[in-house]
One Martini backbone bead per residue (centre of mass of N, CA, C, O) as a GRO file, in nm:
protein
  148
    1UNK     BB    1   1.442  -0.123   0.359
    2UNK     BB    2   1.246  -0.325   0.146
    3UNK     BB    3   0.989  -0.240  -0.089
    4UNK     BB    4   0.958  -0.582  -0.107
    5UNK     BB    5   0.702  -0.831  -0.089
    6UNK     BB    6   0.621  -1.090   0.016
    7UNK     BB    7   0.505  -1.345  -0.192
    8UNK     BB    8   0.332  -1.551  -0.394
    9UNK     BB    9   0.547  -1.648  -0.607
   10UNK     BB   10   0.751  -1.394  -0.482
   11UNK     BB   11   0.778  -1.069  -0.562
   12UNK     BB   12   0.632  -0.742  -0.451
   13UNK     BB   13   0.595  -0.478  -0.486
   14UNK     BB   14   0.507  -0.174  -0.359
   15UNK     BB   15   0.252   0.085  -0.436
   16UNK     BB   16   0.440   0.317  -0.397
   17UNK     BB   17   0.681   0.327  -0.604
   18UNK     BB   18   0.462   0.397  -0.863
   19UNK     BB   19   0.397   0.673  -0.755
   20UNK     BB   20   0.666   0.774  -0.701
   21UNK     BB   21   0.783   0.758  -0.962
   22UNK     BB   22   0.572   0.943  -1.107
   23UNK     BB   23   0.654   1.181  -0.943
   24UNK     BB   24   0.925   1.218  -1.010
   25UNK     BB   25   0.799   1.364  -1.291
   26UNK     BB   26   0.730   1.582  -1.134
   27UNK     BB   27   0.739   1.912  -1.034
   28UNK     BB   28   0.417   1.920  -0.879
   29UNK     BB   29   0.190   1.793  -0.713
   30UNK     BB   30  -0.028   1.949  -0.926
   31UNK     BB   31   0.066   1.772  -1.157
   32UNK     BB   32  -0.108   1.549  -1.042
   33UNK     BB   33  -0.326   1.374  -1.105
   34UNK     BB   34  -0.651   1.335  -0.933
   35UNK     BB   35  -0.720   1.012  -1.053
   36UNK     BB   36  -0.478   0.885  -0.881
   37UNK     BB   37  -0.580   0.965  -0.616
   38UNK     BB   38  -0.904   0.915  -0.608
   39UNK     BB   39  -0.929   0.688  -0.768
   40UNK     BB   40  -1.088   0.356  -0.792
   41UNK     BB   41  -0.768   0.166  -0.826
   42UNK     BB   42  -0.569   0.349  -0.754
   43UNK     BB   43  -0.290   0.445  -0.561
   44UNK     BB   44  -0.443   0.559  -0.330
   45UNK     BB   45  -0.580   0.292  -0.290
   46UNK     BB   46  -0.310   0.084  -0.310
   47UNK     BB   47  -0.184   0.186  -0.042
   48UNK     BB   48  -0.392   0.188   0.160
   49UNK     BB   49  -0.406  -0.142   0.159
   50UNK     BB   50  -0.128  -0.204   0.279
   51UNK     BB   51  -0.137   0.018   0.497
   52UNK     BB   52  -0.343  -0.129   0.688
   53UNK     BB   53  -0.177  -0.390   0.767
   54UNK     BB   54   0.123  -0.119   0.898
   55UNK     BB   55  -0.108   0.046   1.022
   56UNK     BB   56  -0.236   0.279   1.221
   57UNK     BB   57  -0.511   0.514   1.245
   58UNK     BB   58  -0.341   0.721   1.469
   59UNK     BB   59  -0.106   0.763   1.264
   60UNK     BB   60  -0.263   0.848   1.012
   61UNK     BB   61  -0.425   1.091   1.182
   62UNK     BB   62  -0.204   1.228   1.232
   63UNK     BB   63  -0.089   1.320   0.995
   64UNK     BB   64  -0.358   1.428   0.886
   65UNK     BB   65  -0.392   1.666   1.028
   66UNK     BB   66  -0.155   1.819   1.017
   67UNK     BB   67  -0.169   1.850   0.700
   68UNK     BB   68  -0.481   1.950   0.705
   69UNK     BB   69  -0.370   2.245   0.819
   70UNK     BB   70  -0.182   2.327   0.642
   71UNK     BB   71  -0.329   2.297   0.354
   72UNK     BB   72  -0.536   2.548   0.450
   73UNK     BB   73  -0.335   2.727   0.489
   74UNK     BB   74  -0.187   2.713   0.204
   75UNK     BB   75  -0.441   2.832   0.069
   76UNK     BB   76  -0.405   3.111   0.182
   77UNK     BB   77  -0.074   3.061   0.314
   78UNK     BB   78   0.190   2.951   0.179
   79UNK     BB   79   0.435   3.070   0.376
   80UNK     BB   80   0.348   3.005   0.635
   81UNK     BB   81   0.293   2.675   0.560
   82UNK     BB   82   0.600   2.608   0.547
   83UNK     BB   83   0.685   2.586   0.815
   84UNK     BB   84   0.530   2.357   0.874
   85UNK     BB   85   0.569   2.132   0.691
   86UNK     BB   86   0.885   2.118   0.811
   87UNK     BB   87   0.831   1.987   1.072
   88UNK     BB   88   0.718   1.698   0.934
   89UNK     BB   89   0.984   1.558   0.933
   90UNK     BB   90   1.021   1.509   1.269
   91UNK     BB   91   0.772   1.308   1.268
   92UNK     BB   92   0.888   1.084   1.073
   93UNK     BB   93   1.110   1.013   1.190
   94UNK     BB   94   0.992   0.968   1.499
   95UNK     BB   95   0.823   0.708   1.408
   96UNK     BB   96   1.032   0.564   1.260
   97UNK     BB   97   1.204   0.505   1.513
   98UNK     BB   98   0.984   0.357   1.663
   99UNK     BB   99   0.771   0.185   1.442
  100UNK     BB  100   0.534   0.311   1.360
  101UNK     BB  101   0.642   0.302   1.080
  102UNK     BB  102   0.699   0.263   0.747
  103UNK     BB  103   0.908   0.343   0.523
  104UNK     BB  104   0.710   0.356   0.306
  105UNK     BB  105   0.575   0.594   0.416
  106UNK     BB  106   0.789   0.792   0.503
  107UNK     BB  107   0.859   0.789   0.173
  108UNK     BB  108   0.602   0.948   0.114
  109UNK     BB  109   0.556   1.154   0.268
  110UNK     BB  110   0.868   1.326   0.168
  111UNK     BB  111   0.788   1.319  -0.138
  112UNK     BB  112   0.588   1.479  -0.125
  113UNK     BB  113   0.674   1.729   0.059
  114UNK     BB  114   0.895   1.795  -0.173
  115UNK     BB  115   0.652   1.872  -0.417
  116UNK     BB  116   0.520   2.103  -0.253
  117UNK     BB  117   0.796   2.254  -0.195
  118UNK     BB  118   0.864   2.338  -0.501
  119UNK     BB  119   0.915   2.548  -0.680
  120UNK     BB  120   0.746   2.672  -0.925
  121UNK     BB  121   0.466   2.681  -0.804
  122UNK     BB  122   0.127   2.633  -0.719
  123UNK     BB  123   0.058   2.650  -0.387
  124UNK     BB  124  -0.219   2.629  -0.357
  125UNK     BB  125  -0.251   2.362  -0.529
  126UNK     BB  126  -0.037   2.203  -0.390
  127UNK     BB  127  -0.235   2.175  -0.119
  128UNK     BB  128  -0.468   2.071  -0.212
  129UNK     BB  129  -0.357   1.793  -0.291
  130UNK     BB  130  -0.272   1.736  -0.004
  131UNK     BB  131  -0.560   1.710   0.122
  132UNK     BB  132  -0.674   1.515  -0.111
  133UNK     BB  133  -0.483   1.283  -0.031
  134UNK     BB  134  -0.520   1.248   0.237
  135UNK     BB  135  -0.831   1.191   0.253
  136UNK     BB  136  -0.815   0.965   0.090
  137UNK     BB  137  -0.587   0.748   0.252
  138UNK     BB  138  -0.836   0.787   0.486
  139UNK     BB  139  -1.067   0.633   0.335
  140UNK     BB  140  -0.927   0.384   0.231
  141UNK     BB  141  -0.812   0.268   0.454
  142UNK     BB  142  -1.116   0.224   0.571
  143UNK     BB  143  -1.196   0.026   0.378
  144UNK     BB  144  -0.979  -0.179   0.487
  145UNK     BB  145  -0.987  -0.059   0.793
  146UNK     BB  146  -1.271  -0.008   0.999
  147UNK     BB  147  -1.154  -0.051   1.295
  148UNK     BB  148  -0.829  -0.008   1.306
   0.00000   0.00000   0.00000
């Protein structure tokens, strides 16, 4: 699938794009500035927007619980958590397989989890940071789909 969306007068990038390109500049998902991730009209909130359109909030809120237990685990046991953040690649490669999320998460999703398990970095940092995008991408989303 192409991460274009067709737009009036032409197409639009998906507002993933530019977050994983700037992703994919850092070393470690804790080196992603925090104002990117949090603040309203940055990042994960213009995914938010998108993925509100494209996704159930149960299929959003089934992946929240998982990082956010993971990374609560992660930040007092970083060894331990790393084998549960790998369960959650083939909880999205079936989820993207039934159709039930959009590529655009599935890769958002995969690139962040490669991001926090990424060697030589601060993994309890790493960890508070995937709690803190959840969070976020859960608020905001609910911003833009109250009821869904």
């Amino acid at each position: 699938m192409n991460h274009i969306k067709k737009h009036k007068g032409g197409y639009k990038p998906s507002p993933v794009e530019p977050f994983l390109k700037e992703l994919e500049k850092k070393p470690c998902f804790s080196s992603f500035p925090l104002r990117g991730l949090l603040a309203p009209g940055e990042y994960v909130d213009k995914i938010a927007e998108t993925l509100s359109k494209q996704v159930k909030i149960s299929q959003l809120r089934k992946f929240f619980t998982e990082l956010k237990e993971i990374a609560e685990l992660g930040e007092e046991k970083p060894e331990e958590a790393q084998i549960q953040l790998w369960k959650v690649y083939p909880l999205i490669a079936y989820a993207q397989g039934r159709k039930l999320i959009p590529q655009d998460f599935a890769k958002l999703l995969e690139t962040v989890l490669q991001k926090v398990e990424a060697q030589g970095c601060n993994k309890k940092e790493d960890y508070k940071h995937l709690k803190l995008f959840m969070e976020a991408l859960v608020a905001y989303f609910r911003k833009y789909n109250p009821r869904g």
